[in-house]
PAZAPA-4460 file (N, C-alpha, C; in steps of 0.05 Angstrom, whole numbers, plus 32768, in hexadecimal, padded with zeros to 4 digits):
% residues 240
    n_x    n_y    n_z   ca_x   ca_y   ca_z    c_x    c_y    c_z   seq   type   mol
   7F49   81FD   8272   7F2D   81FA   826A   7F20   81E3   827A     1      X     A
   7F0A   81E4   8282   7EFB   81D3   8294   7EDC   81C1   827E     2      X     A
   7ED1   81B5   8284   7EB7   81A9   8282   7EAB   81A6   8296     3      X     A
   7E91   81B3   8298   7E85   81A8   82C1   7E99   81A9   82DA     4      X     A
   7EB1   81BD   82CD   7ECE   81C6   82E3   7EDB   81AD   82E6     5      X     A
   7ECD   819A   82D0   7EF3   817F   82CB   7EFE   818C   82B4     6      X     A
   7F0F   817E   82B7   7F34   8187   82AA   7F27   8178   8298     7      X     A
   7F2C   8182   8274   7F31   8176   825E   7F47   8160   8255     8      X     A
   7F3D   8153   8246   7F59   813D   823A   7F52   813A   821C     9      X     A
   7F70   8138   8212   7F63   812E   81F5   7F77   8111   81EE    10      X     A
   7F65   8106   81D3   7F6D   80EF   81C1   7F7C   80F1   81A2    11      X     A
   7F90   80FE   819E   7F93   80FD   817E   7FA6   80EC   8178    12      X     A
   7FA4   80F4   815D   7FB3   80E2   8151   7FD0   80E2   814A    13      X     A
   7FE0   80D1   814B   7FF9   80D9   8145   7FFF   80C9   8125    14      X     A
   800D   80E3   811B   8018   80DF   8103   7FF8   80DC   80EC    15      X     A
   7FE9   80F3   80F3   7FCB   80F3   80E8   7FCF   80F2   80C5    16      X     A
   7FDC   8102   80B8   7FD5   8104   809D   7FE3   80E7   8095    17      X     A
   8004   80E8   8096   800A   80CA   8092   7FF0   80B1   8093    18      X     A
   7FEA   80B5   80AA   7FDC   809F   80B5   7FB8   80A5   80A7    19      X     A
   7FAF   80B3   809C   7F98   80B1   808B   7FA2   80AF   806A    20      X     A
   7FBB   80B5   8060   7FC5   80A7   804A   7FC5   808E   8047    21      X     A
   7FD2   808D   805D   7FD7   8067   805B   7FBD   8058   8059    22      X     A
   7FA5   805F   8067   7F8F   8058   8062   7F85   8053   8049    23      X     A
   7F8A   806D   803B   7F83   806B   8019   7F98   805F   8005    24      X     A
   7FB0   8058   801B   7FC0   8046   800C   7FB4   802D   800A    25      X     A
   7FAC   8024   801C   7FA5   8008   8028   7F87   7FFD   8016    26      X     A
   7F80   8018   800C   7F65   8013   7FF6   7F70   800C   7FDF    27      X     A
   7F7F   8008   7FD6   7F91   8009   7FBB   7F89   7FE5   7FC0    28      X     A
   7F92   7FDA   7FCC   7F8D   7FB9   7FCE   7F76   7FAF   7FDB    29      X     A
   7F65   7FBC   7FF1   7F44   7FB3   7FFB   7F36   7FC8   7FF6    30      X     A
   7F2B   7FBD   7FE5   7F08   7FD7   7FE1   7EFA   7FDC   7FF6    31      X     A
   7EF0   7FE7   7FFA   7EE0   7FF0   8014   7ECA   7FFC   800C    32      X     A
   7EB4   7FFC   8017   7EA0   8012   8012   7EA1   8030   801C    33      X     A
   7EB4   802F   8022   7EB8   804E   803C   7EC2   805E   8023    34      X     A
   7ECE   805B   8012   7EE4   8066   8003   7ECE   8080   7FF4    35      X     A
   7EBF   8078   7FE0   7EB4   808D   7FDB   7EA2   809D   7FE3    36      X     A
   7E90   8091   7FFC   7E8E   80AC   8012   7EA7   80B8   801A    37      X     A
   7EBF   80B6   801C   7ED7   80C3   802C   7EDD   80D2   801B    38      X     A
   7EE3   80CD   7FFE   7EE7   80E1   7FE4   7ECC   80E8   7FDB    39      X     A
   7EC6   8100   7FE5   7EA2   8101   7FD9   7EA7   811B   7FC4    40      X     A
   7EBB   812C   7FC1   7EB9   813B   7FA5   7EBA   812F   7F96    41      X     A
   7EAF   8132   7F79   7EB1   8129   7F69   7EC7   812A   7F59    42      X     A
   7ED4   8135   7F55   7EEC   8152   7F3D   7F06   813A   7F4A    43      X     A
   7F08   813C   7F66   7F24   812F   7F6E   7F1B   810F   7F78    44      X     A
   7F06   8101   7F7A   7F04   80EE   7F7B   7EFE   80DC   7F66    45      X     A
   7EFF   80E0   7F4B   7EFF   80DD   7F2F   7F23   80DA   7F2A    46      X     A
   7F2F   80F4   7F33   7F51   80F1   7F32   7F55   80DC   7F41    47      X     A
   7F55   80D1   7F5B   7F5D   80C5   7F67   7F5E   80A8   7F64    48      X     A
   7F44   80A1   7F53   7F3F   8088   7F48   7F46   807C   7F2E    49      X     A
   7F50   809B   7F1F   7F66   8096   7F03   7F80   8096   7F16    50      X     A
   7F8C   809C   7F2A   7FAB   80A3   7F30   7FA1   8083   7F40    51      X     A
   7F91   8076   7F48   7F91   805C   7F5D   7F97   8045   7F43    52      X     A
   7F90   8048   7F27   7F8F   8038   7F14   7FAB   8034   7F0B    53      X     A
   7FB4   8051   7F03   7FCC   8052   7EF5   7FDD   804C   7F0B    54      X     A
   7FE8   8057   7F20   7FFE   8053   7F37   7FEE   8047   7F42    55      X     A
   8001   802A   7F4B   7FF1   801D   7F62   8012   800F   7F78    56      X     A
   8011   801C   7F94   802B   801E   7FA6   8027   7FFE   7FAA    57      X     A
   8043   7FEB   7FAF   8041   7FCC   7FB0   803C   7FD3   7FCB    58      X     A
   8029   7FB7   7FD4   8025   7FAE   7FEF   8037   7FAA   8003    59      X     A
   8058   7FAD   7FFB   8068   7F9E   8006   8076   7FC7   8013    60      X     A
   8076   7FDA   7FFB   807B   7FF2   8008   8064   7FFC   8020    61      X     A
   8045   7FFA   800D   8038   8003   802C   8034   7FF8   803F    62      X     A
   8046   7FDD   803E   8048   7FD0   8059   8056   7FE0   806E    63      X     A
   8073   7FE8   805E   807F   7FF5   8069   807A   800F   8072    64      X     A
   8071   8021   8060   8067   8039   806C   8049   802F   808E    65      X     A
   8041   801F   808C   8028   801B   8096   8044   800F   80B8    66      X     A
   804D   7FFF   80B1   8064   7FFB   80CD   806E   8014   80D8    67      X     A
   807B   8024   80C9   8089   8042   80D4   806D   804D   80E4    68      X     A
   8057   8048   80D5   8045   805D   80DB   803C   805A   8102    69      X     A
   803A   803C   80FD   802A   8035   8110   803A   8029   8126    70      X     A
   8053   8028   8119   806B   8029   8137   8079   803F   8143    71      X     A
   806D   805C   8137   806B   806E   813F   8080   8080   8133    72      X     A
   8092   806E   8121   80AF   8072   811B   80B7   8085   8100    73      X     A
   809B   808C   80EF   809E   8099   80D4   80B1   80AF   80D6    74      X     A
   80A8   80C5   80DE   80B7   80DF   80E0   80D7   80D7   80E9    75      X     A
   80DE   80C8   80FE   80F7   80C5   8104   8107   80B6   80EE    76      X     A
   80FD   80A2   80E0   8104   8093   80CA   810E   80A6   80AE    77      X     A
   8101   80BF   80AE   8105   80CD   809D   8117   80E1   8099    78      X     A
   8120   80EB   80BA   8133   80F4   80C8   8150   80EE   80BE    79      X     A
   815B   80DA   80B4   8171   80DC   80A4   8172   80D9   808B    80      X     A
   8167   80D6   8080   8167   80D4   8063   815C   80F3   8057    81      X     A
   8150   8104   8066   8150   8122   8068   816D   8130   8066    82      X     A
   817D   811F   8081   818E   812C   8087   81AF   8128   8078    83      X     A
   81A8   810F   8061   81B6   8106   804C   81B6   8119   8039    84      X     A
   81A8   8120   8034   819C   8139   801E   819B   8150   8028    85      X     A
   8199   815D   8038   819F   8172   804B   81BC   817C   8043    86      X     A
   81C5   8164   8054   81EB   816D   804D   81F7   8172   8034    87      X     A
   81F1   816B   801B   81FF   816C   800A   81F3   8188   7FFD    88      X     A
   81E6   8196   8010   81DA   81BA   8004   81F3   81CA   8002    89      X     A
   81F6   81DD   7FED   8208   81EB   7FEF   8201   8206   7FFC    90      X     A
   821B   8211   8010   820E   8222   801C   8219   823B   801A    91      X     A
   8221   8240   7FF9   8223   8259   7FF1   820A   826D   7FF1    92      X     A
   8224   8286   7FEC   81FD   829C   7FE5   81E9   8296   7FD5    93      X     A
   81DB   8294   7FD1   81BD   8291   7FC3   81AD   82A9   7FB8    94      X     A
   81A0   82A9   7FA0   818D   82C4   7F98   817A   82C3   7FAF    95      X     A
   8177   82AD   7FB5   8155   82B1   7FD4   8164   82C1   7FE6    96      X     A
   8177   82C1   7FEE   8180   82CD   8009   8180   82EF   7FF7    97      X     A
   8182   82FA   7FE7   8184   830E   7FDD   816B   831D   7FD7    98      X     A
   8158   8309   7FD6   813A   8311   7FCC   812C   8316   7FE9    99      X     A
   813C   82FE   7FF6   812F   82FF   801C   813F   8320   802C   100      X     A
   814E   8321   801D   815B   8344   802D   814C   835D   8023   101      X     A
   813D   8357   8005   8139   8365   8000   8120   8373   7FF8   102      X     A
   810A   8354   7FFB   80F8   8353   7FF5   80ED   8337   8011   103      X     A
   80E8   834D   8029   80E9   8336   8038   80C5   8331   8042   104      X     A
   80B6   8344   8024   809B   8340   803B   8093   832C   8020   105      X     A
   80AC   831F   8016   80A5   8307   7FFD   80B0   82EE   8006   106      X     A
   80B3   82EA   8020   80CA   82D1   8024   80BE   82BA   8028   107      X     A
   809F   82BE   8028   8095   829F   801E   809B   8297   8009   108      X     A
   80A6   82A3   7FF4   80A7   829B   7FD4   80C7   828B   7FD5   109      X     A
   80CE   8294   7FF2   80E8   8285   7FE7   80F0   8271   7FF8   110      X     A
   80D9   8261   8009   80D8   8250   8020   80E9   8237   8012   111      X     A
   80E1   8236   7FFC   80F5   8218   7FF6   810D   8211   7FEE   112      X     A
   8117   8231   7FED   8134   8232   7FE5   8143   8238   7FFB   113      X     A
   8133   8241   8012   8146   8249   802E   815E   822E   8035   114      X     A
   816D   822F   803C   817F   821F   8047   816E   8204   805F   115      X     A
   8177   81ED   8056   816C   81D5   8070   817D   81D5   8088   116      X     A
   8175   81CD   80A4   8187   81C2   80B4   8192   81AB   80A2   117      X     A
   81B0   81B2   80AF   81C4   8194   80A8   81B4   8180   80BE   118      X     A
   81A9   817E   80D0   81A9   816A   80E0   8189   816F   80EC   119      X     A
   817B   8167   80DE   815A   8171   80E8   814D   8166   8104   120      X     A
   813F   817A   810A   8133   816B   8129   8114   8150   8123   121      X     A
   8112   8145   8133   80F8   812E   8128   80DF   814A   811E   122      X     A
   80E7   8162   8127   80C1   817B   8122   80D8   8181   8105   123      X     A
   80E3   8187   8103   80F0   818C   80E6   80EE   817C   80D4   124      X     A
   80EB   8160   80D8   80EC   8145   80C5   80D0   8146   80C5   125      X     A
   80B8   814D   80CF   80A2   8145   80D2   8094   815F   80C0   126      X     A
   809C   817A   80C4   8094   818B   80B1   809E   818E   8098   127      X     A
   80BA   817C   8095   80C6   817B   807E   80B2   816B   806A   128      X     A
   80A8   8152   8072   8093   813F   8065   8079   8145   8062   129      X     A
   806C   8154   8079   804F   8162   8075   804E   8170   805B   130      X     A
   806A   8188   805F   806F   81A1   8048   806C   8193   802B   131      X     A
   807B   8178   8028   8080   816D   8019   8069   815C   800F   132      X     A
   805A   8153   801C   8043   8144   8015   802B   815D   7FFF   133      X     A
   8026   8179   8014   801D   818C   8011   801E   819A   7FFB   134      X     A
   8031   8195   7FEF   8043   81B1   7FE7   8035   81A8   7FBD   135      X     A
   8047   81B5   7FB0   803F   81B3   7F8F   805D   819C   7F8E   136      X     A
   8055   818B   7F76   8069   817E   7F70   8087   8188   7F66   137      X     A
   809D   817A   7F72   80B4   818C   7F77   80C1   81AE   7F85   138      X     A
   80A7   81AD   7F92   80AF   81C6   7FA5   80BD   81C2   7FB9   139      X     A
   80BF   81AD   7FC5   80D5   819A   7FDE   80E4   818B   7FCE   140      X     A
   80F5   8193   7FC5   8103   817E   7FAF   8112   8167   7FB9   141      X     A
   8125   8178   7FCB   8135   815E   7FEA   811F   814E   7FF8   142      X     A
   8112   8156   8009   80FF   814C   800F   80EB   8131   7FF7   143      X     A
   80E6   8136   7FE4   80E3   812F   7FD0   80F6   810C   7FCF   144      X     A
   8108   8118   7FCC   811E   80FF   7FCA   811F   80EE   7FDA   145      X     A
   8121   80FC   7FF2   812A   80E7   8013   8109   80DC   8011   146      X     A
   80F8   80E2   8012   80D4   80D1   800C   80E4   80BE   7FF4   147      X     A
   80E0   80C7   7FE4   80DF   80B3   7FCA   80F7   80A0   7FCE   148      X     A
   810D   809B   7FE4   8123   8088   7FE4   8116   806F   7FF5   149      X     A
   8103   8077   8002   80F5   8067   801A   80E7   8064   8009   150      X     A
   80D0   8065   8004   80B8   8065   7FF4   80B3   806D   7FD1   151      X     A
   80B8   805E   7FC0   80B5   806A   7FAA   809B   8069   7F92   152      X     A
   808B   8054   7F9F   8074   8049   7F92   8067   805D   7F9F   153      X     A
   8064   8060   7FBE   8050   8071   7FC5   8059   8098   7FC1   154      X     A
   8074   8097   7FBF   807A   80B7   7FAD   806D   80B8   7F97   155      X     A
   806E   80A4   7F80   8063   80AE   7F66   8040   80AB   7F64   156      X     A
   8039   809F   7F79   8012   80A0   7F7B   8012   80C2   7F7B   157      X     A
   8027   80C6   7F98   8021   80DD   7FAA   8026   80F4   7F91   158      X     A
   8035   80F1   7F88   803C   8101   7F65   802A   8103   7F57   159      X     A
   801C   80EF   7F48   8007   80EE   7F3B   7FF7   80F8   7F41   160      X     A
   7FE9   80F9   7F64   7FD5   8104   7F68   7FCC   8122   7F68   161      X     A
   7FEA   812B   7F73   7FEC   814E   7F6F   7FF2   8155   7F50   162      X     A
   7FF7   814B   7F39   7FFD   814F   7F2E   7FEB   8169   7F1F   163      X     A
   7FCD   8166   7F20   7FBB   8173   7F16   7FB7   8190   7F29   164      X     A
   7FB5   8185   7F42   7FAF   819B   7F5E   7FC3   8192   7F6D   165      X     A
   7FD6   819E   7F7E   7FDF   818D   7F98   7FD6   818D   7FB0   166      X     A
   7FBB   81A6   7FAE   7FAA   819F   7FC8   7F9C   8187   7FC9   167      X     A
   7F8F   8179   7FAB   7F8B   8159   7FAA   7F92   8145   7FC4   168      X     A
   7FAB   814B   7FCC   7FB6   813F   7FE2   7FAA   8145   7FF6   169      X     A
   7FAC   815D   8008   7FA0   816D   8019   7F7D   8161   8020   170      X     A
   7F73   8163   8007   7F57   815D   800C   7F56   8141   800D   171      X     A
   7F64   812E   8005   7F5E   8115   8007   7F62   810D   801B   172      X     A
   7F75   8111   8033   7F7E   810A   803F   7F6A   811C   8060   173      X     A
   7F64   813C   8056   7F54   8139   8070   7F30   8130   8066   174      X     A
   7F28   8132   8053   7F10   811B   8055   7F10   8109   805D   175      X     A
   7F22   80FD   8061   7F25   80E0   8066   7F28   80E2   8084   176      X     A
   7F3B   80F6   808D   7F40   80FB   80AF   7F1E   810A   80B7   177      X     A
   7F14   8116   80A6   7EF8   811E   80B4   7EEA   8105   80B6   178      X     A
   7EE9   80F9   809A   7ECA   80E3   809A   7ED1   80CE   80B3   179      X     A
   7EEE   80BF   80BF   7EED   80B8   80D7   7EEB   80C5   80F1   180      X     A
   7EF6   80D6   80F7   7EEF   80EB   810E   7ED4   80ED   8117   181      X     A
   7EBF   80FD   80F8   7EB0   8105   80FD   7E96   80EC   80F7   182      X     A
   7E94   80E3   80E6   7E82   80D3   80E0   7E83   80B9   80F5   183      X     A
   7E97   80AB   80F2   7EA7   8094   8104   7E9D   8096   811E   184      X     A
   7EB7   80A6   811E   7EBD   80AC   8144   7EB4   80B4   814A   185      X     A
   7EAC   80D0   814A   7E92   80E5   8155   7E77   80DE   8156   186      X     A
   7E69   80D5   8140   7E4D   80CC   8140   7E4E   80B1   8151   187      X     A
   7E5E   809B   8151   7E5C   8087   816A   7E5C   8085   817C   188      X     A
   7E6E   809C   8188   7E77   80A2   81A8   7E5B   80AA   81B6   189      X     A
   7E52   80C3   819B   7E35   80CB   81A5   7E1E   80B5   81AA   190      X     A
   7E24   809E   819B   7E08   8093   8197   7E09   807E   81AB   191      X     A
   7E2C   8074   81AE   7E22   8067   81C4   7E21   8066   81D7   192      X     A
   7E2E   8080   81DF   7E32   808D   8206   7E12   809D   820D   193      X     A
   7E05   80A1   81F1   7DE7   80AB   81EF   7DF3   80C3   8200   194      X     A
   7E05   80DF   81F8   7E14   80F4   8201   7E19   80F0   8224   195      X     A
   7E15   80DA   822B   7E26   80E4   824B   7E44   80E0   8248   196      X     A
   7E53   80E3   8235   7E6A   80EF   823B   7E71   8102   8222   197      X     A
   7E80   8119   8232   7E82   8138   8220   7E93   812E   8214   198      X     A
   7E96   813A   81FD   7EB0   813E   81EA   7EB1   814A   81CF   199      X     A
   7EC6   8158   81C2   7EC2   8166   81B1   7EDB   8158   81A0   200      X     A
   7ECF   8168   8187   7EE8   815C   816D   7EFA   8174   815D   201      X     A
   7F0E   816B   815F   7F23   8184   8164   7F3D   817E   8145   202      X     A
   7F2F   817B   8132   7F46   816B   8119   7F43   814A   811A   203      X     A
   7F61   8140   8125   7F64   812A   8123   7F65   8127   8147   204      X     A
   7F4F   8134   8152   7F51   812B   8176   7F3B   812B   817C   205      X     A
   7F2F   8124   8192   7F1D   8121   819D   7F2A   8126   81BA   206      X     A
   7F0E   813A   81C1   7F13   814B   81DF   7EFD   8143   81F1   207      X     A
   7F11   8137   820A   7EEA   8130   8218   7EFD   8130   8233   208      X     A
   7EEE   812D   824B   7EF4   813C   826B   7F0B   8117   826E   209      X     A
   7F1F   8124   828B   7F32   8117   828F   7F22   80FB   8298   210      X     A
   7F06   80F9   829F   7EFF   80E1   82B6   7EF1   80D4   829F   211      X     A
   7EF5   80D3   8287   7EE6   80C6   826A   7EFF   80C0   8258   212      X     A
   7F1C   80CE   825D   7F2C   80C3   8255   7F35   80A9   8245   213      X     A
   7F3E   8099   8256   7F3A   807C   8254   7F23   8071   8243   214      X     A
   7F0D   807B   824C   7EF1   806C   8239   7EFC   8076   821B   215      X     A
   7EE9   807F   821B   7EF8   8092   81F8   7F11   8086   81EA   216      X     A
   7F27   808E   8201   7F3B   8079   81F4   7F32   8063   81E3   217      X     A
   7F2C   804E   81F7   7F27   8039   81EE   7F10   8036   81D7   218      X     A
   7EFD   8042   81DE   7EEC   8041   81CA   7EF4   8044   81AA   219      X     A
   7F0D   805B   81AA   7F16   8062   8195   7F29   804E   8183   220      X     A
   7F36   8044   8192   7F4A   8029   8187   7F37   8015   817F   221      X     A
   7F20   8014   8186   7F0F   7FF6   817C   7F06   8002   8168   222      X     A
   7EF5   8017   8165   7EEC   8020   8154   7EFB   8025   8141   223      X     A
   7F16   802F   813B   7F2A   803B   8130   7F32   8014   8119   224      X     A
   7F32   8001   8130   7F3C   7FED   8121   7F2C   7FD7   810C   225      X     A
   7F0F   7FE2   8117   7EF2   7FD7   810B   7EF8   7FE1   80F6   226      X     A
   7EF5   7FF9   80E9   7EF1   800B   80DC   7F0A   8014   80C9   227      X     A
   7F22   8017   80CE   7F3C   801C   80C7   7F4C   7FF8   80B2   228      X     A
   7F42   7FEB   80CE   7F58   7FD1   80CE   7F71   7FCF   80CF   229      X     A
   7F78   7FED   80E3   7F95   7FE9   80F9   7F8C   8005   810B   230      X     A
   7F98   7FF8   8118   7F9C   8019   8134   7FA9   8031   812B   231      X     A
   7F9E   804D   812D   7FB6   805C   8120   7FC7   8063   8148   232      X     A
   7FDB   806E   8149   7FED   806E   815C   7FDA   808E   8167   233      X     A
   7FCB   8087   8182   7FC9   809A   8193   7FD2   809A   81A1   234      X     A
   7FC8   80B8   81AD   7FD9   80CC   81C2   7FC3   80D6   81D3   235      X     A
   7FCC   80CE   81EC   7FB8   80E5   8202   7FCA   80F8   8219   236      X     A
   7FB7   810B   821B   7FC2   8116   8233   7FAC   8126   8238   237      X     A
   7FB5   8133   8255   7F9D   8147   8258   7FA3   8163   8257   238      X     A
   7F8F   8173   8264   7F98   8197   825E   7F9E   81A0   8270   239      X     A
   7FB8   819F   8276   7FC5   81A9   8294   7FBC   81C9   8294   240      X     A
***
């Protein structure tokens, strides 16, 4: 894909949902004004502020989650303590494998009983935690555990919050990835380059030509740390 026949590049983010949780972790101890423009339903931003009252994660865990995050290291960190719990699966027959032979245009229903790698890859540890963040409470049950041995203040928020909906999660977490993207990042870039440089918004990325690269970059880390009060860990490359 071209712009004016230059090669595209983009900016995202690494470790995006983690890394807009931790954000609303980080509200739990500084108020902000951003917060309830970022939660603007009413129904789940009403929950969120009874689940911020009752569970509140110590400063000293989302330190920790906020270090993994931002030294790029979360997913790999989680990588054995997956793979602790992994191993001790028994790997006899199962009713799922019987329902999956026989009833196989139903085998989403039986995604959580399928068998784990004994030894997961870092994209296996990374969908294991998304699934898990995503999912209804105790549907990742392993998964479940190896989170809550690292983190247990921020498991039982993350509990509480799905407790009613578990899409609750889902939406909090990409409002929060839109209202900086889009509000933040997007409306600045425009206002202050006054559009001489292209770019589009793609989730948690921003797409703009290879010879604007660099600018954008940068623009995005300042802005990101104004606004945030840490860098989240980007990524560039272009569109070969």
């Amino acid at each position: 894909m071209r712009y004016d026949g230059e090669k595209l590049a983009e900016i995202d983010i690494s470790a995006s949902v983690p890394t807009f949780l931790l954000y609303n972790l980080l509200n739990y101890q500084f108020s902000t004004n951003h917060i309830e423009y970022i939660i603007n339903k009413k129904s789940y931003y009403i929950h969120y502020m009874l689940v911020k009252k009752a569970t509140s994660p110590v400063i000293t865990e989302i330190q920790k989650f906020r270090d993994e995050i931002l030294e790029g290291k979360l997913y790999a960190s989680f990588k054995p303590k997956l793979e602790e719990h992994y191993k001790a699966l028994d790997d006899s027959y199962h009713q799922w494998q019987w329902n999956e032979y026989f009833f196989p245009e139903e085998s989403f229903k039986n995604y959580d009983r399928k068998p784990r790698p004994k030894k997961p890859t870092l994209k296996e540890s990374k969908n294991a935690m998304l699934s898990m963040f995503n999912s209804k409470n105790g549907l990742f049950d392993l998964e479940e555990l190896s989170f809550k041995s690292e983190y247990p203040c921020i498991f039982e928020f993350l509990k509480s919050l799905k407790k009613p909906n578990h899409k609750y999660f889902s939406q909090v977490t990409l409002q929060t990835e839109s209202y900086f993207m889009l509000n933040i990042i997007a409306r600045r870039l425009s206002n202050k380059f006054k559009k001489r440089i292209p770019f589009f918004t793609l989730h948690d990325c921003i797409v703009t030509t290879e010879s604007k690269l660099n600018t954008v970059f940068e623009f995005m880390r300042i802005t990101f740390y104004t606004e945030m009060g840490f860098v989240p860990v980007l990524n560039s490359k272009s569109w070969d």
